[in-house]
C-alpha positions in Angstrom: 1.4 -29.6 10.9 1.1 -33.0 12.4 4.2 -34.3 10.2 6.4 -31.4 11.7 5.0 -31.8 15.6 5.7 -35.8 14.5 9.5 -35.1 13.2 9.8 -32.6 16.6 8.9 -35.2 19.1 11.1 -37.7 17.7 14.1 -35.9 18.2 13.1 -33.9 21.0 12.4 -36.8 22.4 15.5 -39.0 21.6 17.4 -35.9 22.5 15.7 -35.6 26.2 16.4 -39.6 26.5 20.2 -39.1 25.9 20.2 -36.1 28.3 18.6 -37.3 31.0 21.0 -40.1 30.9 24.2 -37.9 31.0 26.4 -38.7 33.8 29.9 -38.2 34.1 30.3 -41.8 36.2 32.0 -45.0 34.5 28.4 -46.5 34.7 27.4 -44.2 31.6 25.3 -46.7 29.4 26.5 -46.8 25.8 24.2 -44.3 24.3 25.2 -41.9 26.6 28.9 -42.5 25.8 28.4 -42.1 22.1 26.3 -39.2 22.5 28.4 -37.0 25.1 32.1 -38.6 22.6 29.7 -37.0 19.6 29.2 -33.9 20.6 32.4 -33.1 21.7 33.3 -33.5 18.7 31.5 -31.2 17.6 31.9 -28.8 20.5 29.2 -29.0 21.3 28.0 -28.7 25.5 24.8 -30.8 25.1 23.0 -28.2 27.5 22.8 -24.8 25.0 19.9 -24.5 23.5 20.6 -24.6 19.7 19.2 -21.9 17.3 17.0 -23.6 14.9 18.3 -24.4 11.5 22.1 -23.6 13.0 24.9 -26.2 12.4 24.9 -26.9 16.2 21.3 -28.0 16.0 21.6 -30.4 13.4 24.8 -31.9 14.9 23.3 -32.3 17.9 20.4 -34.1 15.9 23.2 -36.5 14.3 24.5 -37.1 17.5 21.2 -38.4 19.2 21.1 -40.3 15.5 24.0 -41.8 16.4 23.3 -42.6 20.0 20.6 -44.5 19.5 21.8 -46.9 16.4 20.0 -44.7 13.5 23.1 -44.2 12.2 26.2 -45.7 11.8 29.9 -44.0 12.1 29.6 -44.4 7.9 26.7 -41.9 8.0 24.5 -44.3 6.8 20.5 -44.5 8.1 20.0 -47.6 9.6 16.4 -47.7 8.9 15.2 -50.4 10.9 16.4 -48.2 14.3 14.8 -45.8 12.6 11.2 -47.4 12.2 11.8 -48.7 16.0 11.9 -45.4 17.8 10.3 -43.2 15.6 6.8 -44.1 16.5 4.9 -42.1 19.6 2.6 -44.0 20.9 -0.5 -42.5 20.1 0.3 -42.6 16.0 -2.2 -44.5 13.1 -1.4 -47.3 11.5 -2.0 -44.8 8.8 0.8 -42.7 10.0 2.9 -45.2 10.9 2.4 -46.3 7.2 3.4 -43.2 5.8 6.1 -42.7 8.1 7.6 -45.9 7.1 7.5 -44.6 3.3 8.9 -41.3 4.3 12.0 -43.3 5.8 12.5 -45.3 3.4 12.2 -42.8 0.5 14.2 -40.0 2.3 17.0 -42.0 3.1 17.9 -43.1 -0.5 17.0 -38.9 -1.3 19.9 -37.3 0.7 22.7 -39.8 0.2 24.5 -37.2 -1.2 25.3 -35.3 1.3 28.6 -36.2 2.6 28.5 -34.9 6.1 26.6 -36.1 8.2 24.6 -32.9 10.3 24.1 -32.2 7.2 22.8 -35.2 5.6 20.7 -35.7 9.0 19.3 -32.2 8.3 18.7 -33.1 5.0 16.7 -36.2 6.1 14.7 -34.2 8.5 13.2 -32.1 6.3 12.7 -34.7 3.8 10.6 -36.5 6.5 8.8 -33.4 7.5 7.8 -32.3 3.6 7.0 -36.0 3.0 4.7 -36.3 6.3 3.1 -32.9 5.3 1.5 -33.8 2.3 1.0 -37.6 1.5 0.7 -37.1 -2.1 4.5 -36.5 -1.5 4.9 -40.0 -1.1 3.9 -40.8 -4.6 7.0 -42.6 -6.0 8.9 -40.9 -9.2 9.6 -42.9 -11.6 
């Protein structure tokens, strides 16, 4: 339960960031820019509430990826970003630990997905089965 509420504040939270920051003004920071130029391509509005496991959800997921440099226009995980803002700031060094394995092992799992609300999909609930149970973390040789 703690990996899921973990994997939901991330990108609930990088999501809310991105929003917040949504002007329409030539002052848009970067992020912003990327974001809003994301989901548009994706027709997406960036208001409507998403159903959950829905193609619209994990785009918009992808797209706050995107926006905030944890992953690049390849659709590759830049795992570093990752590691940056993934951390609330309450989290063990335990967790932080495990998250840091779950990152690293997830985002060698799903390279096979070729697009990329998939592959960020993918990702997610690689992190959140990997966070679940830390005996997932075991590597397999």
């Amino acid at each position: 339960m703690k990996a899921l509420l973990l994997i939901v504040f991330m990108s609930v939270s990088i999501n809310k960031i991105i929003c917040e920051n949504a002007t329409e003004s030539d002052e848009a920071d970067p992020e912003t820019v990327q974001y809003l130029t994301c989901i548009q391509k994706y027709n997406l509005t960036g208001t409507e509430v998403a159903t959950k496991g829905s193609y619209a959800e994990k785009c918009g997921h992808a797209c706050a990826m995107k926006a905030k440099g944890m992953l690049s226009d390849d659709g590759e995980f830049i795992k570093d970003r990752m590691l940056l803002q993934g951390f609330p700031p309450n989290m063990t060094y335990v967790e932080m630990t495990r998250m840091q394995m779950a990152i690293e092992m997830c985002a060698r799992q799903v390279t096979q997905e070729e697009d990329e609300c998939e592959k960020v999909s993918a990702l997610m609930d690689c992190l959140h089965t990997k966070m679940k149970d830390p005996r997932n973390l075991r590597k397999v040789k």
